[in-house]
Backbone as CSV, one residue per row, in Angstrom:
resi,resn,N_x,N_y,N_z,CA_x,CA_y,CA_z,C_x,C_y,C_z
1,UNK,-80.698,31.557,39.429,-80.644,31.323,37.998,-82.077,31.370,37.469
2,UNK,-82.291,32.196,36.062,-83.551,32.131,35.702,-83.743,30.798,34.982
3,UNK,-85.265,30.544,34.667,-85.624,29.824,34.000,-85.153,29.540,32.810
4,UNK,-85.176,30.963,31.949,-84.389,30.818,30.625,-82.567,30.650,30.473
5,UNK,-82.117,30.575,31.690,-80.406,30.125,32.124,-80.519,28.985,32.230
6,UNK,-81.822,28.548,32.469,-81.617,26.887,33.239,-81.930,25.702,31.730
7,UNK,-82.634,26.527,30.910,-83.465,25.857,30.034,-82.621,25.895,28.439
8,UNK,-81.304,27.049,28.904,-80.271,26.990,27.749,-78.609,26.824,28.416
9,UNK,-78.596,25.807,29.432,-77.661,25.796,30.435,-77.508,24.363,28.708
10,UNK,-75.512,24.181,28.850,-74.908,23.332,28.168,-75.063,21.925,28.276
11,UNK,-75.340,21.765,29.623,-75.434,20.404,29.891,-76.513,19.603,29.538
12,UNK,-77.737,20.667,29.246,-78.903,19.670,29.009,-78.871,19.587,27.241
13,UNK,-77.983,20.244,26.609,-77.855,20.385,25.044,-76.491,18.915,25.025
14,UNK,-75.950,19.098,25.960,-74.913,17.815,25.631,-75.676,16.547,26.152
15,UNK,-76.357,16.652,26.684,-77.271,14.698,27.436,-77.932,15.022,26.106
16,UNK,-78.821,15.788,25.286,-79.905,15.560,23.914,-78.316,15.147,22.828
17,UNK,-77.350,15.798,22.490,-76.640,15.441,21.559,-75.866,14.276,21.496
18,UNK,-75.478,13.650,22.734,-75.353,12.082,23.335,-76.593,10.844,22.838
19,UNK,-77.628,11.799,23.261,-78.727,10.539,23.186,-78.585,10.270,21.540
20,UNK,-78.526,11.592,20.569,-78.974,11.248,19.225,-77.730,10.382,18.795
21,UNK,-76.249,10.710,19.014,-75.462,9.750,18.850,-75.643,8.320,19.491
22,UNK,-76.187,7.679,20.154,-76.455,6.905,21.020,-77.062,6.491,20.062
23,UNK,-78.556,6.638,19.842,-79.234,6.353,18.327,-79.145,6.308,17.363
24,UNK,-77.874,6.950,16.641,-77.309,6.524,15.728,-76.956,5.364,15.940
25,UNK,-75.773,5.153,16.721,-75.661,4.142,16.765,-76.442,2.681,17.120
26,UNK,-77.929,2.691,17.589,-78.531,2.320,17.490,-79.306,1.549,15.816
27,UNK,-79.023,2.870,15.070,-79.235,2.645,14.088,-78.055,1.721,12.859
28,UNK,-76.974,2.298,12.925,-76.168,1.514,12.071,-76.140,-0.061,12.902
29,UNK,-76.292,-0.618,14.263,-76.176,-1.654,14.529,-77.225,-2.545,13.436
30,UNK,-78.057,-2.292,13.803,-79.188,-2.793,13.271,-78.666,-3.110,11.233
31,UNK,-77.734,-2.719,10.871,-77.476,-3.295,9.813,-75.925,-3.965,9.372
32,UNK,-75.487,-4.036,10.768,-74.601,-5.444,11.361,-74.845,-6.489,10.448
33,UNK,-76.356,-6.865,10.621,-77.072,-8.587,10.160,-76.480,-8.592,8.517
34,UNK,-76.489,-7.730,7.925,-76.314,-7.841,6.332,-74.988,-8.521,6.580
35,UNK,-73.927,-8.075,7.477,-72.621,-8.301,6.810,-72.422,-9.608,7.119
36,UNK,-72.974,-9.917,9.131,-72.379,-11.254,9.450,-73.778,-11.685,9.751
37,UNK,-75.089,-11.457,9.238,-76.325,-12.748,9.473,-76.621,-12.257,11.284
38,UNK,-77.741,-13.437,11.419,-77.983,-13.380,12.718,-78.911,-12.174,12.857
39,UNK,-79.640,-11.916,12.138,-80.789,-10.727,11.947,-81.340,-10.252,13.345
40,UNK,-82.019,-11.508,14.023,-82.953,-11.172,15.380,-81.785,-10.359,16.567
41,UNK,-80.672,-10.725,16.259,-79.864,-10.806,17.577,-79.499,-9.428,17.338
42,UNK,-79.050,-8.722,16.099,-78.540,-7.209,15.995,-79.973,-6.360,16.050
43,UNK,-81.092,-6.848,15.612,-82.106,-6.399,15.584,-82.762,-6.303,16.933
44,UNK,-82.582,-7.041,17.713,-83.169,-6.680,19.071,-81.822,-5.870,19.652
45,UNK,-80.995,-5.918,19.833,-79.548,-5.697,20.474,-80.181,-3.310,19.914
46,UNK,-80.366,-3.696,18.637,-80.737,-2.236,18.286,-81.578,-1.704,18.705
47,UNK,-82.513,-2.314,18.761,-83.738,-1.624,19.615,-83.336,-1.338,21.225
48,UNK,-82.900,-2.107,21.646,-82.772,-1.880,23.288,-81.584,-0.388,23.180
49,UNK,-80.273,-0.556,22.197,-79.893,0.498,22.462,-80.926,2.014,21.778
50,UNK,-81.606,2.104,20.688,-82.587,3.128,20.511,-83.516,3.486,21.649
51,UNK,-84.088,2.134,22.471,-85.075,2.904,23.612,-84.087,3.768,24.191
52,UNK,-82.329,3.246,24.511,-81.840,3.762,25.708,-81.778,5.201,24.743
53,UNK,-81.361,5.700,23.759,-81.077,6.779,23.121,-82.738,8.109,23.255
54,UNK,-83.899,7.286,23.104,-85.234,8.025,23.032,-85.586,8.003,24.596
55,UNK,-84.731,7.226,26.190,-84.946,7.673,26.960,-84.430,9.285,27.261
56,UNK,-82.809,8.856,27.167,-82.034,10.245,27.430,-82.647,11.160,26.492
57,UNK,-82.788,11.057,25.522,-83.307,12.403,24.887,-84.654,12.677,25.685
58,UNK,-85.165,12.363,26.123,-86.602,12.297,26.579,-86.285,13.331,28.260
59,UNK,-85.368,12.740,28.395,-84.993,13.584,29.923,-84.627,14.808,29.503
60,UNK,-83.710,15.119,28.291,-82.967,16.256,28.037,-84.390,17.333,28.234
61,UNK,-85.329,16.775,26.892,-86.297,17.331,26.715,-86.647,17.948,27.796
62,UNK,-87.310,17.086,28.658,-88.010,17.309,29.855,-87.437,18.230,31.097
63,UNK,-86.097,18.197,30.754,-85.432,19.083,31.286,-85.706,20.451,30.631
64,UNK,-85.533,21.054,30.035,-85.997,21.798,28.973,-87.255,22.323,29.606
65,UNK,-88.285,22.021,29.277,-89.612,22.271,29.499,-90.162,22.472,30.902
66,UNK,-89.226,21.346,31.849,-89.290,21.577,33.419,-88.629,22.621,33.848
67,UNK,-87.905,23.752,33.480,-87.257,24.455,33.908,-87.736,25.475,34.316
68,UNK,-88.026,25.446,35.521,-89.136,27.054,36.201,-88.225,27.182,37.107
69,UNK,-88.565,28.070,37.379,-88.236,28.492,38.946,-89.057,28.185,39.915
């Protein structure tokens, strides 16, 4: 498989389109606190799921860019 098969192979476009949903949802958590309070707790709870969303995208990437032969 070439480089450019490996670097537009589906799977590494579905782990990047996961992560950004992942971060979305990262994002709407984070405004949880308006409806039921408790600010710190949705507010950290969001962040931990955004790192997990900017890891996987981070691999997709790297997948991407690592792709040589």
């Amino acid at each position: 498989m070439s480089s450019m098969q490996k670097a537009n192979s589906p799977s590494i476009y579905l782990i990047i389109s996961a992560a950004t949903i992942i971060g979305l949802v990262g994002v709407f958590f984070r405004f949880l606190d308006q409806i039921w309070g408790h600010g710190f707790i949705f507010t950290s709870v969001s962040n931990v799921i955004l790192v997990i969303g900017i890891l996987i995208s981070l691999k997709g990437v790297f997948a991407i860019l690592g792709a040589k032969d």
